[in-house]
matplotlib code that plots the C-alpha trace (Angstrom):
import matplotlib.pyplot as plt

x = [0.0, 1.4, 0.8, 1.8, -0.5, -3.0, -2.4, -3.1, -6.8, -9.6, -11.5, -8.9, -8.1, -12.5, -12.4, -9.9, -11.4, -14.7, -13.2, -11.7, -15.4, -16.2, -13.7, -14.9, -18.4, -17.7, -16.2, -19.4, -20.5, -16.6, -17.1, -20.7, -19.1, -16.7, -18.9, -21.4, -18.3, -17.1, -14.4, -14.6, -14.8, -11.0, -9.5, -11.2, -9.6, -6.3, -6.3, -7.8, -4.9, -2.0, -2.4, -3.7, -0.2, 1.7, 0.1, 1.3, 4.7, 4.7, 3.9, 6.1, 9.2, 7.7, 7.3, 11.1, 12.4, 11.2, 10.9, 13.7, 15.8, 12.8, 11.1, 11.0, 12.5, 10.0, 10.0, 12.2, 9.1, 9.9, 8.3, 11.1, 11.5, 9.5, 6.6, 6.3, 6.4, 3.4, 1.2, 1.7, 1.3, -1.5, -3.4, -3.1, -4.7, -7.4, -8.1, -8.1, -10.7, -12.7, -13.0, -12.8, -15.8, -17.5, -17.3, -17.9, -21.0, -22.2, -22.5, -24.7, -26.7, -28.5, -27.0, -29.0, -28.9, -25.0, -24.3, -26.0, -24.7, -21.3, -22.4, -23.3, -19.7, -20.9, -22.0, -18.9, -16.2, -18.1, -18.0, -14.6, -13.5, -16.0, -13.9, -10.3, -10.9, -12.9, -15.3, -19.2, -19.6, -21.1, -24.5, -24.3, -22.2, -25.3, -27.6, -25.9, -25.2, -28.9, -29.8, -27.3, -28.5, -32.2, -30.6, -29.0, -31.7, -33.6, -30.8, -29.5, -33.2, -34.3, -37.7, -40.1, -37.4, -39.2, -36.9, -37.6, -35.8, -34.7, -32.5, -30.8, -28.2, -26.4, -23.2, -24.0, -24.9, -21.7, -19.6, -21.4, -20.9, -17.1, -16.8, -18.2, -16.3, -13.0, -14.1, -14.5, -11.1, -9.0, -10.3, -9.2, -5.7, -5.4, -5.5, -2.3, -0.5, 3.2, 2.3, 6.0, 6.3, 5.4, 1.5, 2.8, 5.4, 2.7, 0.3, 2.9, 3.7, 0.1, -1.1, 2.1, 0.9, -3.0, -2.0, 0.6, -2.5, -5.2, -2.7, -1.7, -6.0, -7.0, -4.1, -4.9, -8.9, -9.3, -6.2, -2.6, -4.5, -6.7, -4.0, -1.9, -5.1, -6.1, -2.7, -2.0, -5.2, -5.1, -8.8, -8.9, -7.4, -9.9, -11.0, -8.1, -6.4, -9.4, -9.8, -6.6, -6.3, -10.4, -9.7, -6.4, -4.3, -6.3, -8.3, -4.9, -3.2, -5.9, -7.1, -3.3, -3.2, -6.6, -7.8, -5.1, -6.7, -10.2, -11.4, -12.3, -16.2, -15.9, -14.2, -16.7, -19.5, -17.9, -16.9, -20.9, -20.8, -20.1, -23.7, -25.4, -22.4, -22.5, -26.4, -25.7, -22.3, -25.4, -27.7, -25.5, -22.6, -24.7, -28.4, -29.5, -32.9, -33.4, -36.8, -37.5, -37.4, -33.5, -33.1, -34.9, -32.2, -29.4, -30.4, -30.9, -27.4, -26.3, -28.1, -26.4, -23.1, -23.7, -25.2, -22.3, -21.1, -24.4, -25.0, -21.2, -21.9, -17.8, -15.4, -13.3, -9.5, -9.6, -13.4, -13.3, -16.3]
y = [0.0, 3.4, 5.3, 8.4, 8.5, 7.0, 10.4, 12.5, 10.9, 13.3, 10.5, 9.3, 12.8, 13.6, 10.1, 11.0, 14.0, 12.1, 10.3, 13.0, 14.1, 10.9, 10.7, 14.2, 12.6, 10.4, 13.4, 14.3, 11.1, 10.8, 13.8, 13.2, 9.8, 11.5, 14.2, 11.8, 9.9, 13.5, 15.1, 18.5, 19.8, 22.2, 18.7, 16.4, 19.9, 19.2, 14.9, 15.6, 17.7, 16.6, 13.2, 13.7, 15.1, 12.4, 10.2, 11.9, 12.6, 8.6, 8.4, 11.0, 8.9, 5.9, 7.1, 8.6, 5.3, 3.6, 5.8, 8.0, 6.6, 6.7, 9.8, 11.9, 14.5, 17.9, 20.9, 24.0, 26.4, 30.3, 31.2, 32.0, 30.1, 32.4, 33.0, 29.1, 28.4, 31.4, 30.2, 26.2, 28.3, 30.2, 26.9, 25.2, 28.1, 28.2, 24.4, 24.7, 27.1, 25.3, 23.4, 25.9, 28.1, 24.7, 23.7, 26.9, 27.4, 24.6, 26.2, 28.8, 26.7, 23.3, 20.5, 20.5, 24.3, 23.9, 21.6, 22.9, 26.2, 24.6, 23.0, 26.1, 25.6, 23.9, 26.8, 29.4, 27.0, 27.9, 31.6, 31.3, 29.7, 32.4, 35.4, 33.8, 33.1, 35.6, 33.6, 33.1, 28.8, 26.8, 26.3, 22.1, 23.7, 26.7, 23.8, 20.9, 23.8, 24.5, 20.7, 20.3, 23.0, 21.7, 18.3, 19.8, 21.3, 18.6, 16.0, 18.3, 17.8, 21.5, 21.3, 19.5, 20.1, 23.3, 25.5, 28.7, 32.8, 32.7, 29.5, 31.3, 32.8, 35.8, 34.7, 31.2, 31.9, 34.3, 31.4, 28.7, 30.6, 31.6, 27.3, 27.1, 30.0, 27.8, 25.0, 26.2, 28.6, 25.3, 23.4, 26.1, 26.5, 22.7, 22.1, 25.4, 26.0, 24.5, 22.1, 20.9, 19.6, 15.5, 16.0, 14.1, 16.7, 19.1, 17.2, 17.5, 21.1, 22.1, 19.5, 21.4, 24.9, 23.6, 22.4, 24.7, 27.1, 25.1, 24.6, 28.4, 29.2, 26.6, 27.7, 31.2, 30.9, 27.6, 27.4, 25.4, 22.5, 21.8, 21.5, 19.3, 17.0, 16.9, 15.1, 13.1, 11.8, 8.0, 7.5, 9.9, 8.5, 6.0, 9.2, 11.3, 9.1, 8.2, 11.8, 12.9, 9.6, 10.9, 14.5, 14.9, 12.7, 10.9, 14.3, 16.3, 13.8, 13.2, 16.7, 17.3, 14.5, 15.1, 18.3, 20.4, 18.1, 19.0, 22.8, 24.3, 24.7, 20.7, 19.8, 21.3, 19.7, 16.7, 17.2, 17.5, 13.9, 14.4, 14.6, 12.0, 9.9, 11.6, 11.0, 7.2, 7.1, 8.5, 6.2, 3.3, 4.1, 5.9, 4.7, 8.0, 8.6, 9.6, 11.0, 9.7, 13.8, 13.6, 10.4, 12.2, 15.1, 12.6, 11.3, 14.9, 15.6, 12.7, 13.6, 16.9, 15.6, 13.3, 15.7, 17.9, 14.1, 13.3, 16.8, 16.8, 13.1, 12.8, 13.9, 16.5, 17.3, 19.5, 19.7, 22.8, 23.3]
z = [0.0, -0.9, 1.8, 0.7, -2.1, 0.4, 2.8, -0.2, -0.7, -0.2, 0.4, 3.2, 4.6, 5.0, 6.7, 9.2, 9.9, 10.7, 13.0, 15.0, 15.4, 16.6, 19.1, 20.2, 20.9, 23.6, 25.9, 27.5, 28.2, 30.2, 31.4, 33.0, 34.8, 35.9, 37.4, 38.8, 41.1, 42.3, 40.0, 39.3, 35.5, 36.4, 37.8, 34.9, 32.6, 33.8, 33.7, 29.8, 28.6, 31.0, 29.8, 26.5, 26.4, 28.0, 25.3, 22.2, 24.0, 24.1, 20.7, 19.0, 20.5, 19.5, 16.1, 16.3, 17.4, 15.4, 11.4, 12.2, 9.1, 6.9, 8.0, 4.2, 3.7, 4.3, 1.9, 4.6, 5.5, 4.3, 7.7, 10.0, 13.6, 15.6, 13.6, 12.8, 17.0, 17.4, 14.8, 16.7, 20.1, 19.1, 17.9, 20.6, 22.5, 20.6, 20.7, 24.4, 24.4, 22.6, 26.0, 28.2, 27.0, 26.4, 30.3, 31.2, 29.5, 31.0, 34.4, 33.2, 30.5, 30.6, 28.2, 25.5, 24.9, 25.2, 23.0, 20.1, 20.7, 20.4, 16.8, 15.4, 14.2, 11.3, 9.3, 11.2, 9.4, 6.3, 6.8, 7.9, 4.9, 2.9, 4.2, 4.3, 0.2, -0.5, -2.1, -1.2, -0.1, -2.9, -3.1, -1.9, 1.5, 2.1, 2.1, 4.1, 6.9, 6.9, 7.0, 10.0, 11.6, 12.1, 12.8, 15.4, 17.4, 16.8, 18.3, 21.0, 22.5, 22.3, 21.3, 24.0, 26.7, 28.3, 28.1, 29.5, 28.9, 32.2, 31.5, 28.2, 30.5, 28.2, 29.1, 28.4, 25.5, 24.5, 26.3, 24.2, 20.6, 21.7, 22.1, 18.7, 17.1, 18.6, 17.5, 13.9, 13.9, 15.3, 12.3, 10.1, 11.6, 11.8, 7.9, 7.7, 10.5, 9.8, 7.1, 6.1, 10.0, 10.1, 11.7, 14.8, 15.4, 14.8, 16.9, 19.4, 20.1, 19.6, 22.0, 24.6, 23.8, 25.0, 27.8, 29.2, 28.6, 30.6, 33.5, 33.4, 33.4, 35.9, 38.4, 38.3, 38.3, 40.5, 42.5, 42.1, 44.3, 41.4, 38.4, 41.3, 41.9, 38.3, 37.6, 40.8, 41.2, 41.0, 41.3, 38.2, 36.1, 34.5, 33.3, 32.4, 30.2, 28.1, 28.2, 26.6, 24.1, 22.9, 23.3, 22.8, 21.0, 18.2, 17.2, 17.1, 15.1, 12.4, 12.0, 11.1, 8.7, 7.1, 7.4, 5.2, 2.3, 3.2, 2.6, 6.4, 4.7, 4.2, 7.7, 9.9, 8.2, 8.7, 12.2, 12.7, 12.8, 16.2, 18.0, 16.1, 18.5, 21.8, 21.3, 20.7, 23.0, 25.6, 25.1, 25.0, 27.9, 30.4, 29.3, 28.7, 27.7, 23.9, 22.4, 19.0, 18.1, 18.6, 16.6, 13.8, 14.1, 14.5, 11.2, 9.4, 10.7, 8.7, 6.0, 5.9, 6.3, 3.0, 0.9, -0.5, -2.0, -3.3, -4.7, -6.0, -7.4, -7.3, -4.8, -6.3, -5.1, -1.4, -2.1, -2.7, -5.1]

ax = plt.figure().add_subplot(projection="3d")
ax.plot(x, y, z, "-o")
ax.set_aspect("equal")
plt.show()
């Protein structure tokens, strides 16, 4: 198998990309364990990026070990040294605050509202990618963001949950959308920051920069006992370290592999593939619930995530169109 040529498929890159998403799903459901047998969200913060850390710092070496004679040789960047290491340090900032805003939001908002607040990043990646080329989305992209979006609130449970003006906390809601903005930026950054570097390397100092960052915020707004109890907690564990292989290591290292072969527009419709999951990670982990209403949305999502390749009717290099 040539794997080269196989790195350069669009069709391998966008399926890379979907599975980052999915790895993303199952979070909340660790997350809500975790919660449930008495960690708090700063010390499950610091266990998720410490050892999601740890883990690609494992793998890197392994990797090093074991390709370092066959590791090709990478086209020199015309970037100089600094500005290479701010764009890494600034992407790795923005991926953790993707989290942060997310767990923060959840203290003023219920789930539901949350979480499709944070997918709203479906149709940002689009407008992202709309202002950085300077070129409206394609009509197939307008209409999959649209088909996602009333997936969305169908699957994140809005409709029939009661929700009341009083629980749409302002700040919540600004929180929830900054998650999403994050969320949509990272994806963007992920697919051009410091492309001649081997994505594990990449992986590697963004995943550093994130969680330098998230030890740096949880010290200063929670208290040095947190970020100490977050990584010496034994007990903790059983959810750090899925934590930071879900969270950390496996979405970090394929969004850097597939996403720079995937327009942003593309990659964030993709990574919409996520709730349909955490619905059925939800269901099937933690025996949550689920209204028929949300497995209707799960399936609109899907459809929305499909259509720009049934509307396309081929796949078409970066998908771009």
């Amino acid at each position: 198998m040539d794997l080269k040529k196989l790195s350069n498929s669009v069709v391998f890159c966008s399926l890379l990309v979907l599975l980052a998403s999915c790895s993303y799903a199952i979070l909340s459901t660790i997350v809500t364990l975790a919660v449930m047998n008495g960690f708090g969200i700063p010390v499950v913060l610091v266990g998720k990026f410490f050892y999601g850390w740890i883990i690609l710092l494992v793998l890197v070496a392994l990797v090093w070990f074991i390709y370092q004679r066959k590791q090709p040789k990478h086209k020199p960047s015309t970037l100089p040294l600094w500005k290479r290491v701010i764009t890494l340090v600034i992407t790795g900032i923005v991926m953790a605050l993707v989290t942060v805003c997310y767990f923060l939001s959840l203290g003023y908002l219920p789930i539901s509202l949350a979480v499709v607040l944070l997918f709203q990043y479906s149709w940002i990646g689009v407008v992202i990618e709309a202002v950085t080329r300077r070129k409206l989305p394609s009509r197939n992209k307008v209409i999959a963001c649209l088909v996602i979006l009333v997936g969305t609130i169908l699957a994140g449970g809005i409709i029939g949950s009661g929700l009341s003006l009083a629980e749409m906390n302002p700040a919540g809601i600004a929180l929830g959308l900054l998650a999403a903005f994050f969320y949509a930026l990272f994806v963007y950054l992920s697919g051009r920051v410091s492309p001649e570097l081997p994505p594990m390397n990449r992986s590697f100092f963004i995943a550093t920069a994130g969680m330098l960052f998230v030890l740096l915020f949880v010290g200063t707004v929670y208290g040095g006992s947190s970020v100490i109890e977050g990584i010496t907690n034994v007990n903790a564990l059983a959810y750090s370290i899925p934590l930071g292989l879900f969270g950390i290591a496996i979405p970090i290292f394929f969004l850097a592999v597939g996403a720079p072969k995937v327009s942003t527009g593309m990659a964030t419709i993709l990574n919409s593939a996520e709730l349909p999951v955490e619905v059925l990670a939800a269901a099937v982990i933690i025996l949550e619930p689920v209204a028929a209403l949300r497995w209707v949305g799960v399936i609109i999502i899907l459809l929305g995530i499909a259509l720009p390749y049934i509307l396309e009717r081929r796949i078409t290099s970066g998908l771009e169109a």
